[in-house]
MDAnalysis code that builds the backbone (N, CA, C; Angstrom):
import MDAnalysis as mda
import numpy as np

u = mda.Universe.empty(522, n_residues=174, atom_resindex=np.repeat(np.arange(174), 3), trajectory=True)
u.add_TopologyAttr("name", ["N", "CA", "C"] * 174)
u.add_TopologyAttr("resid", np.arange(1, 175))
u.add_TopologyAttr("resname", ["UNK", "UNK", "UNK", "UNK", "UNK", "UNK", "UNK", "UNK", "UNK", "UNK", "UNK", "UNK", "UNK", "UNK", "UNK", "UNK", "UNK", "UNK", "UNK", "UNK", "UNK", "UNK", "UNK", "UNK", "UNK", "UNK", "UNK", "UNK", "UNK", "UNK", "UNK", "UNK", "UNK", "UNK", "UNK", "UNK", "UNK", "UNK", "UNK", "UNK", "UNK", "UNK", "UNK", "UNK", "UNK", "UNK", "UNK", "UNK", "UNK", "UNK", "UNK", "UNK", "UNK", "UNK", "UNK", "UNK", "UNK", "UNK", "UNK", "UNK", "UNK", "UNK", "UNK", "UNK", "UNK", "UNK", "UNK", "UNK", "UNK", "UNK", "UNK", "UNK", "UNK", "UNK", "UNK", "UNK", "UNK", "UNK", "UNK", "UNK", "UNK", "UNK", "UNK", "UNK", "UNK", "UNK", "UNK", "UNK", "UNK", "UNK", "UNK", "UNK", "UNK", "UNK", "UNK", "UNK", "UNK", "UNK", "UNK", "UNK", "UNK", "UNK", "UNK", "UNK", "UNK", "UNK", "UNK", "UNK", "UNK", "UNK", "UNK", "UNK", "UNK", "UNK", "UNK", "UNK", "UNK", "UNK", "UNK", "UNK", "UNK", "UNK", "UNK", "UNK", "UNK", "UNK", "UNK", "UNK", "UNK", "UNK", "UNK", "UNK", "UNK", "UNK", "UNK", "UNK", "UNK", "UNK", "UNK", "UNK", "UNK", "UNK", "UNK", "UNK", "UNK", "UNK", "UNK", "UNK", "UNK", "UNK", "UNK", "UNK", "UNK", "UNK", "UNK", "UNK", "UNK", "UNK", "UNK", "UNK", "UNK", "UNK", "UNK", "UNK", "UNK", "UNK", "UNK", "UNK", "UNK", "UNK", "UNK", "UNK", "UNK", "UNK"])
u.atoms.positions = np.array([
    [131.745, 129.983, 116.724],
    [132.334, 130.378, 115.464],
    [132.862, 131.804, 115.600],
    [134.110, 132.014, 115.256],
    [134.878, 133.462, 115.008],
    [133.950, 134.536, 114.334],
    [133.758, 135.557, 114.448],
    [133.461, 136.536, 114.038],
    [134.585, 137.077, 113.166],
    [134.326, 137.909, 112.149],
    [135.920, 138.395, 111.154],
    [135.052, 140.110, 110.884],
    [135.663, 140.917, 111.186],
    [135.224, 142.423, 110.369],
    [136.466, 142.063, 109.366],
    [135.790, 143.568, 108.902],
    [135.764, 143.762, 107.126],
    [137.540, 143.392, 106.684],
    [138.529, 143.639, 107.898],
    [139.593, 143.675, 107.501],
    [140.543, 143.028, 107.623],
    [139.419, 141.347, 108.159],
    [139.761, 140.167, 108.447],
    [140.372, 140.081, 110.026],
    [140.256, 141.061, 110.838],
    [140.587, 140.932, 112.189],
    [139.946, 140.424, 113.131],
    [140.018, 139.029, 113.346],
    [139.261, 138.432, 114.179],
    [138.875, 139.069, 115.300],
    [137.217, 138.463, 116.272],
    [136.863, 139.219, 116.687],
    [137.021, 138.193, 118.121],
    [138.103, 138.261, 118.979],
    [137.913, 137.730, 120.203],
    [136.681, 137.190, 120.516],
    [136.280, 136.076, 121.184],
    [135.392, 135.568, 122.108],
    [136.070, 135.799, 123.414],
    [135.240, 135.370, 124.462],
    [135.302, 134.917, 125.596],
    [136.427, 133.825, 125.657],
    [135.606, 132.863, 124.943],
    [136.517, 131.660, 125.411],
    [137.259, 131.679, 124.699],
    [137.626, 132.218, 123.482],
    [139.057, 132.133, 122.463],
    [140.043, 132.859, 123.729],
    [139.861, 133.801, 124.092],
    [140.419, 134.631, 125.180],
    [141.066, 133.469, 126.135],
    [140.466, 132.872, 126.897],
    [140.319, 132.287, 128.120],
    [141.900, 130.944, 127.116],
    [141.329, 130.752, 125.856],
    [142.442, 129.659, 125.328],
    [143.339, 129.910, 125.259],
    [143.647, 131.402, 125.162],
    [144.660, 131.860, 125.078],
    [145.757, 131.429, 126.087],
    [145.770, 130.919, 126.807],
    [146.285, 130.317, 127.972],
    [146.331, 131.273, 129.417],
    [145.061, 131.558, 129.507],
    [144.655, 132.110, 130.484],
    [143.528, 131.990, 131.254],
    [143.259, 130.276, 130.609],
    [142.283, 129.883, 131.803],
    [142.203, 128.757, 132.690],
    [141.616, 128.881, 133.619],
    [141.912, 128.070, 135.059],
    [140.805, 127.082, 134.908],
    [140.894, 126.162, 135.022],
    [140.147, 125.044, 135.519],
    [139.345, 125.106, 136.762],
    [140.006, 125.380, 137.391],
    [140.179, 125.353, 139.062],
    [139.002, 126.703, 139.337],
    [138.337, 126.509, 140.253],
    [137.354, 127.234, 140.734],
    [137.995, 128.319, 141.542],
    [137.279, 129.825, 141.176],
    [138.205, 130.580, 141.913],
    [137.329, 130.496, 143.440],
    [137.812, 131.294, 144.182],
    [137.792, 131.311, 145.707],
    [136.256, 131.478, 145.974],
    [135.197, 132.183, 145.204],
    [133.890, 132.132, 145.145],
    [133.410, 130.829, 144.590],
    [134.113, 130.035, 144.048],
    [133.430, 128.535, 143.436],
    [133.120, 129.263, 141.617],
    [133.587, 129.916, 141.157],
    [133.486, 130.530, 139.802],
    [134.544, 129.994, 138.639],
    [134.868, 130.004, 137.734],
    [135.923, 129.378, 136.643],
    [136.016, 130.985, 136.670],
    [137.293, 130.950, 135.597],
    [137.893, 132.195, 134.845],
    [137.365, 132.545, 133.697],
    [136.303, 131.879, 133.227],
    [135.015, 132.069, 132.358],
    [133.787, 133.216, 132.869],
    [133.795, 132.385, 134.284],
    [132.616, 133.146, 134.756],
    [133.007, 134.245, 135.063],
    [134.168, 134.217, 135.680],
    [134.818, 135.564, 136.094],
    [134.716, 136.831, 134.945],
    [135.318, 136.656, 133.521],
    [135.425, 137.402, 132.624],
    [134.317, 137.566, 132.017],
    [133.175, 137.115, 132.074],
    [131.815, 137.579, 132.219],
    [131.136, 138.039, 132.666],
    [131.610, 138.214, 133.984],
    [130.626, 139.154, 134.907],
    [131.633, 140.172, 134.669],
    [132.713, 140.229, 134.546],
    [133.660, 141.305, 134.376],
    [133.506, 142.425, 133.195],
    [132.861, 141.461, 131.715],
    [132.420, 141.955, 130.972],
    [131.018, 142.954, 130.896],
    [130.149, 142.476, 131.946],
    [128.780, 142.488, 131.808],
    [128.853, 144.294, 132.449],
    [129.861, 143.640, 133.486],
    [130.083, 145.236, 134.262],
    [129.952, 146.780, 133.339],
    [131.472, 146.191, 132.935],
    [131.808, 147.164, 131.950],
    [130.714, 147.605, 131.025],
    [129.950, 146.314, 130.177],
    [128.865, 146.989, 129.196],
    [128.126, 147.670, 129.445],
    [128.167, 147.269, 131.077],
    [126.645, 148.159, 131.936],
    [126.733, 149.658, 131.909],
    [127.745, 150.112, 132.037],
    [128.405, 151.699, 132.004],
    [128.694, 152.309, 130.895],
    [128.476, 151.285, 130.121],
    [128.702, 152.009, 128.918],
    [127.597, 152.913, 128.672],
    [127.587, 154.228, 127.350],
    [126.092, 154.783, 126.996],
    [125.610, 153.796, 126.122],
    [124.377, 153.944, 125.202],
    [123.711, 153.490, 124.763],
    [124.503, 153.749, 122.742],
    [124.566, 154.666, 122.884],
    [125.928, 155.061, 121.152],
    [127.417, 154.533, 121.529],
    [127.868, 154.041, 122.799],
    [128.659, 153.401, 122.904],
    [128.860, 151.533, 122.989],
    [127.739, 150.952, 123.311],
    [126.867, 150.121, 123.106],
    [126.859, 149.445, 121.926],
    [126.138, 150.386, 121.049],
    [125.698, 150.366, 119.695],
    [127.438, 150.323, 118.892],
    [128.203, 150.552, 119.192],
    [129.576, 150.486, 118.404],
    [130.286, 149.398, 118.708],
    [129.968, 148.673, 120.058],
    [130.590, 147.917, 120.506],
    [130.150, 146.035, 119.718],
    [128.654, 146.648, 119.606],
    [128.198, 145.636, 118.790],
    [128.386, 145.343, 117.497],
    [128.910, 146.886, 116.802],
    [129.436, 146.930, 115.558],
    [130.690, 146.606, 115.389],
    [131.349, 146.909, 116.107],
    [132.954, 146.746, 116.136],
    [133.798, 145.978, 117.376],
    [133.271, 144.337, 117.512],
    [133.798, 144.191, 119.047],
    [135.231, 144.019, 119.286],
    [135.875, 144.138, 118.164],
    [137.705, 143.898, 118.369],
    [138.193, 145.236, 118.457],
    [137.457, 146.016, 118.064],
    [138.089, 147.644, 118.480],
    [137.827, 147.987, 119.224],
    [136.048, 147.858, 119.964],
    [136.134, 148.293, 121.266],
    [136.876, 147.208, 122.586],
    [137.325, 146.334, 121.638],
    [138.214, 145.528, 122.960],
    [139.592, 146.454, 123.055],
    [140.244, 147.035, 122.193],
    [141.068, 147.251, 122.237],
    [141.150, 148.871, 122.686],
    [140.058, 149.755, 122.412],
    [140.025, 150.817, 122.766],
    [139.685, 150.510, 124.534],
    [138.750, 149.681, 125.126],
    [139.089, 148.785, 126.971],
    [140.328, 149.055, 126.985],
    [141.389, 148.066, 126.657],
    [142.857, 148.174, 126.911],
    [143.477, 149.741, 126.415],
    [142.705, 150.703, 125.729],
    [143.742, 151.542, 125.851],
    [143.274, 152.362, 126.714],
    [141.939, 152.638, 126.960],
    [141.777, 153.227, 128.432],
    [142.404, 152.840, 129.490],
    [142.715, 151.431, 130.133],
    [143.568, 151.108, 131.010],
    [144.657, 151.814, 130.792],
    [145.575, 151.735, 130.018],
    [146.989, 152.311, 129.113],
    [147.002, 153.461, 129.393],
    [145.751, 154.692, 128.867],
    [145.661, 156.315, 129.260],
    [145.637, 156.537, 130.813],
    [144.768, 155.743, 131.413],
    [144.770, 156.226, 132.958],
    [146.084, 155.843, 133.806],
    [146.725, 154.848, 133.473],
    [147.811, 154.481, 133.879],
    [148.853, 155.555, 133.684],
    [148.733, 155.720, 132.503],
    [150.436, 156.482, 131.931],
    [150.313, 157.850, 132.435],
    [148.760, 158.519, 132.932],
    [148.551, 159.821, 133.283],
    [148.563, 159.791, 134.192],
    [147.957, 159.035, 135.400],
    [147.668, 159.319, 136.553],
    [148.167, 160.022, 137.264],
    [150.030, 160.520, 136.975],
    [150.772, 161.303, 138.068],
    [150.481, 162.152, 137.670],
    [149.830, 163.087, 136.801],
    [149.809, 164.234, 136.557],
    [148.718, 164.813, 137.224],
    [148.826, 166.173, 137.709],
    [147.641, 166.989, 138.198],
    [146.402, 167.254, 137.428],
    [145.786, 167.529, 138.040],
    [144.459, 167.712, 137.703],
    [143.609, 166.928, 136.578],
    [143.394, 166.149, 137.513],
    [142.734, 164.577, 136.874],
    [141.814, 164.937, 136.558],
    [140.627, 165.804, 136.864],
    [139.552, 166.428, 136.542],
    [139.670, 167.849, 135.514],
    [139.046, 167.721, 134.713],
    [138.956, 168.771, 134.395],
    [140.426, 169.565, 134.191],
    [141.457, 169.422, 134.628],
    [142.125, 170.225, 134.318],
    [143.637, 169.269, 133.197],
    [144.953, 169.800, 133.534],
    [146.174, 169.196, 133.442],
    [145.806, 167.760, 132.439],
    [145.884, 167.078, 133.931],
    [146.285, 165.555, 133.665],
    [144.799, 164.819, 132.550],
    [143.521, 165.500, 132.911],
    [142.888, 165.649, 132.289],
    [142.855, 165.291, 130.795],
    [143.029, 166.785, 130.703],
    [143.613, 166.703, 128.671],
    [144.296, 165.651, 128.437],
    [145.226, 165.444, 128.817],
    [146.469, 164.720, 128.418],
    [145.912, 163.398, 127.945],
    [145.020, 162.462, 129.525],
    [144.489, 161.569, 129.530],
    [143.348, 161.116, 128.039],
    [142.591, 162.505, 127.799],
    [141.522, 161.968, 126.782],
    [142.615, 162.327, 125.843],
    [143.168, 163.185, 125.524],
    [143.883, 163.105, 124.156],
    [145.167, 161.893, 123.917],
    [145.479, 161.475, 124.785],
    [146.178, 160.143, 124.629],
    [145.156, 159.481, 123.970],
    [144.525, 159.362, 124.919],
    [143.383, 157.812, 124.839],
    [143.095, 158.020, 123.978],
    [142.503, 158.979, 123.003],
    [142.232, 159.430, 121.777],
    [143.037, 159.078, 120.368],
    [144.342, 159.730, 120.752],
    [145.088, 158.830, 120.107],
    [145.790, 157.540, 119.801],
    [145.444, 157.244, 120.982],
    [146.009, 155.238, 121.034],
    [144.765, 155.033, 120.017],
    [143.713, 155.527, 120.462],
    [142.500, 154.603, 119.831],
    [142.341, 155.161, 118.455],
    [142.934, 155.516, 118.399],
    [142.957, 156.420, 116.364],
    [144.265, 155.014, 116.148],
    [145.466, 155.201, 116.470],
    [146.544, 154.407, 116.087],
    [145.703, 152.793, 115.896],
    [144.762, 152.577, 116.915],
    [144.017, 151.114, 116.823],
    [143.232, 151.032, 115.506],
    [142.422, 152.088, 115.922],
    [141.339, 152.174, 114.690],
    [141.939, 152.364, 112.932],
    [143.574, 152.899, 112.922],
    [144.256, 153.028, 111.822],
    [143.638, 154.520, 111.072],
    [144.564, 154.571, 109.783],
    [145.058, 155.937, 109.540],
    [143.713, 156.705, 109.367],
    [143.059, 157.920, 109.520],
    [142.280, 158.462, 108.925],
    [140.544, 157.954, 109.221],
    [140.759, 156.892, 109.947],
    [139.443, 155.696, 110.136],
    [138.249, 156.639, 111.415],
    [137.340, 156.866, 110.652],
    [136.578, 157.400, 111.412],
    [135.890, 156.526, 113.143],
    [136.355, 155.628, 112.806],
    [135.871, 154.666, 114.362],
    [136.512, 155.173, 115.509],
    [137.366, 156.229, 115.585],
    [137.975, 156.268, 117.314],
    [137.114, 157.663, 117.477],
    [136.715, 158.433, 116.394],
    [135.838, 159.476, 116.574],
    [134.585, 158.843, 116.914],
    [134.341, 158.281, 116.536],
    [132.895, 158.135, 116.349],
    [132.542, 157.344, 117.724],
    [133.521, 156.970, 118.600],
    [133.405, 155.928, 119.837],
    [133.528, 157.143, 120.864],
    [134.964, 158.153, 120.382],
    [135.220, 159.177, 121.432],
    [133.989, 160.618, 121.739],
    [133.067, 160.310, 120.462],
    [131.873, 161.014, 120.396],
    [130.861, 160.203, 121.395],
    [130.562, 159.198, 121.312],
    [129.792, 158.538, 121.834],
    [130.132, 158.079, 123.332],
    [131.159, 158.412, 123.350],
    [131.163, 158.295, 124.950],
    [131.126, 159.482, 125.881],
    [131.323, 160.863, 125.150],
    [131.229, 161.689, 125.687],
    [129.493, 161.862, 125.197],
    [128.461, 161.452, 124.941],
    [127.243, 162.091, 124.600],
    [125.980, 161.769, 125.472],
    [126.546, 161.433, 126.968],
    [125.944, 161.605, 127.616],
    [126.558, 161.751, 129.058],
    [127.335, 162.376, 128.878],
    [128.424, 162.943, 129.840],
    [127.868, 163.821, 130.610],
    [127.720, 163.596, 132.185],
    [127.336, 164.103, 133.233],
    [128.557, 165.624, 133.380],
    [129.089, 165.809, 132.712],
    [129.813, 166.942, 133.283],
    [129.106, 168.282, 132.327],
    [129.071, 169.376, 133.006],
    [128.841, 170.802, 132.499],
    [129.323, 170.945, 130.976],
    [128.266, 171.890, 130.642],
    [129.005, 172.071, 128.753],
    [130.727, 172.355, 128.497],
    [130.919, 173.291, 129.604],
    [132.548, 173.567, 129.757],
    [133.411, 172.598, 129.214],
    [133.215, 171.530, 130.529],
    [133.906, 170.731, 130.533],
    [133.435, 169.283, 129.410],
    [132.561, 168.973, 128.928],
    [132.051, 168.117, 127.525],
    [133.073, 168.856, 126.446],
    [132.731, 170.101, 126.573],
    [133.967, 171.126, 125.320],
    [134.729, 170.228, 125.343],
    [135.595, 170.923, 126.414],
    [136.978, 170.538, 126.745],
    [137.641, 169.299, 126.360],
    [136.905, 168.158, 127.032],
    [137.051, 167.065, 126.557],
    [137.074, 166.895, 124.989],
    [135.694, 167.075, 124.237],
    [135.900, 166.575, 122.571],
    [137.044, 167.316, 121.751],
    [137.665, 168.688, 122.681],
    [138.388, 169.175, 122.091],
    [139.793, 168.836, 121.897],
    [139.791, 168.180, 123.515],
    [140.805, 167.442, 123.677],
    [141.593, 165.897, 122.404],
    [139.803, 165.379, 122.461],
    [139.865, 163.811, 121.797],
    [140.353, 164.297, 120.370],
    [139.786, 165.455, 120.008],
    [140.243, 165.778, 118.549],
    [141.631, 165.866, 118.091],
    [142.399, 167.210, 119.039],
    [143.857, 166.590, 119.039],
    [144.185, 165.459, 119.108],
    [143.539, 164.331, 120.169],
    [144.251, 163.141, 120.232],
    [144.246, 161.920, 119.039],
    [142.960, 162.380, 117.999],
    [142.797, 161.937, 116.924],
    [143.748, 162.475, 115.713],
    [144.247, 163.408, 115.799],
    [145.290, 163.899, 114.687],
    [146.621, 163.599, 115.012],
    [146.719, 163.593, 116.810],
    [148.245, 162.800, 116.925],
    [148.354, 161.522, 116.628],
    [147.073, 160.914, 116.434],
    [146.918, 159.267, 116.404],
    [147.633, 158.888, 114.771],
    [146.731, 159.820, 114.451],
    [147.208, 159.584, 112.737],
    [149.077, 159.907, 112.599],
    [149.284, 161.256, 113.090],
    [150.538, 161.539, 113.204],
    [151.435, 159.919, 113.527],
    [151.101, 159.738, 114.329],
    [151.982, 158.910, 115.066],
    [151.965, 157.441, 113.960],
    [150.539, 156.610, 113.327],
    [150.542, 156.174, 112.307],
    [151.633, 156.384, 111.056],
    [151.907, 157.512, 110.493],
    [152.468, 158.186, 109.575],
    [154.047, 158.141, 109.767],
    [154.120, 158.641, 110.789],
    [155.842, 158.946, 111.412],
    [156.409, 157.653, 112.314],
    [155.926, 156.188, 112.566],
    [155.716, 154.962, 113.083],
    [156.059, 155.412, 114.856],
    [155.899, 156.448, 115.341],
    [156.129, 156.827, 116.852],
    [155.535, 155.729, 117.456],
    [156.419, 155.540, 118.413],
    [156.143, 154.432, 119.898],
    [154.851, 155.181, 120.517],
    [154.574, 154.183, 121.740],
    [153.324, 155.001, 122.554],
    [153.993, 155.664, 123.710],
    [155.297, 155.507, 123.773],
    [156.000, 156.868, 124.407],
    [156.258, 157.886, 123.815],
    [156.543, 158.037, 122.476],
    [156.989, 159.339, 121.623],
    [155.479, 159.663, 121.579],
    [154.495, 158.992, 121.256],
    [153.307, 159.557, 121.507],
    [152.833, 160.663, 122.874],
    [152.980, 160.070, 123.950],
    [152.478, 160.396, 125.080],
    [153.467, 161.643, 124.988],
    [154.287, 161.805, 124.745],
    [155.323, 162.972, 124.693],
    [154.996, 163.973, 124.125],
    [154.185, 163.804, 123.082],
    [153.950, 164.324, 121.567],
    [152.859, 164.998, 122.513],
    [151.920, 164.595, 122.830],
    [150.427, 165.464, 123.655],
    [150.707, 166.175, 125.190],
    [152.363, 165.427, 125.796],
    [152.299, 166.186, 126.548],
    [153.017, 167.929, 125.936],
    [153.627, 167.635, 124.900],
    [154.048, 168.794, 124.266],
    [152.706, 169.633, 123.953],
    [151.727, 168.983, 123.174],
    [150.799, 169.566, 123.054],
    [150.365, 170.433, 124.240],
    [149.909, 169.540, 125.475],
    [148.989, 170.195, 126.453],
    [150.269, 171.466, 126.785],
    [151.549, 171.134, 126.778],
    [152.426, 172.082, 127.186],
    [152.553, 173.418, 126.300],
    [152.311, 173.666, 125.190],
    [152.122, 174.700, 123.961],
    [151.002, 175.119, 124.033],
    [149.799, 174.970, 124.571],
    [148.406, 175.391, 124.842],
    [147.208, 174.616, 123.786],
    [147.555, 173.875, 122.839],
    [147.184, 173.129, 122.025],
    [145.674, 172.543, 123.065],
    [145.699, 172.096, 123.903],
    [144.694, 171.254, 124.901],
    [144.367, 172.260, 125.420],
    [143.244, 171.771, 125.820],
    [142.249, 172.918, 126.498],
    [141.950, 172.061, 127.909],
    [142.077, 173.157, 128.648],
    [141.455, 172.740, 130.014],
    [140.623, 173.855, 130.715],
    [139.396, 173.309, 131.617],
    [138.348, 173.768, 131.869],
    [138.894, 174.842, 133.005],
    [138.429, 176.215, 132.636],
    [138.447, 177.643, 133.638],
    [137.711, 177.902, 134.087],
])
């Protein structure tokens, strides 16, 4: 049976997924279906998650599906940029991702904070750089809304934060 949050947005399954016409019959090369596959695929991912990230995912599983796909989306669209760590490409990356996942979560909606909090709250990196980051996600939460408001693409977006990181708006770790 479908799951529905509050705003009637169905909540993916597995196998609604797989109906989507994206599943194989046919055993993959380990003797597995495309069931099993996207289950262990899933299991992965949950495993890494924190424990307040976890806890949201169970609350909200169509947003954190969609905030998955926009992490793919942020690391992709950043990757050429320098300083993947901590610096440059960095910012850019969480404050995108920040803002895709505000644009998901919709106008003003405290859920892309409250996920981009929780994933940084047990973050192996130095206080510096934890800063840096939430400071980052915060811009990326006000361009999210921006971009909501003014109907910007997720290119006028990505533009929009690289302007940011380019005006000093983003912070990166010294």
């Amino acid at each position: 049976m479908a799951n529905y949050l509050n705003n009637n947005q169905k909540t993916p399954s597995l196998f609604e997924e797989a109906m989507l016409g994206r599943m194989y019959d046919e055993p993959k090369d380990d003797g597995r279906n495309y069931i099993e596959h996207k289950y262990d695929d899933y299991k992965d991912v949950y495993n890494q998650l924190t424990p307040k990230e976890k806890s949201l995912v169970n609350k909200h599983p169509y947003l954190a599906y969609k905030i998955k796909k926009n992490r793919s989306k942020a690391f992709n669209d950043t990757s050429h940029f320098n300083g993947i760590t901590d610096g440059y490409g960095d910012a850019i990356r969480h404050c995108y991702w920040s803002a895709l996942n505000q644009m998901a979560a919709g106008l003003n909606s405290p859920f892309a904070k409250e996920f981009g909090d929780a994933h940084e709250s047990e973050s192996e990196h130095d206080i510096k750089a934890k800063a840096m980051d939430l400071h980052n996600n915060s811009v990326g939460y006000q361009l999210g809304n921006q971009a909501i408001i003014n109907g910007w693409s997720e290119d006028e977006l990505l533009n929009n934060v690289i302007n940011a990181a380019n005006n000093g708006t983003l912070q990166i770790k010294k």
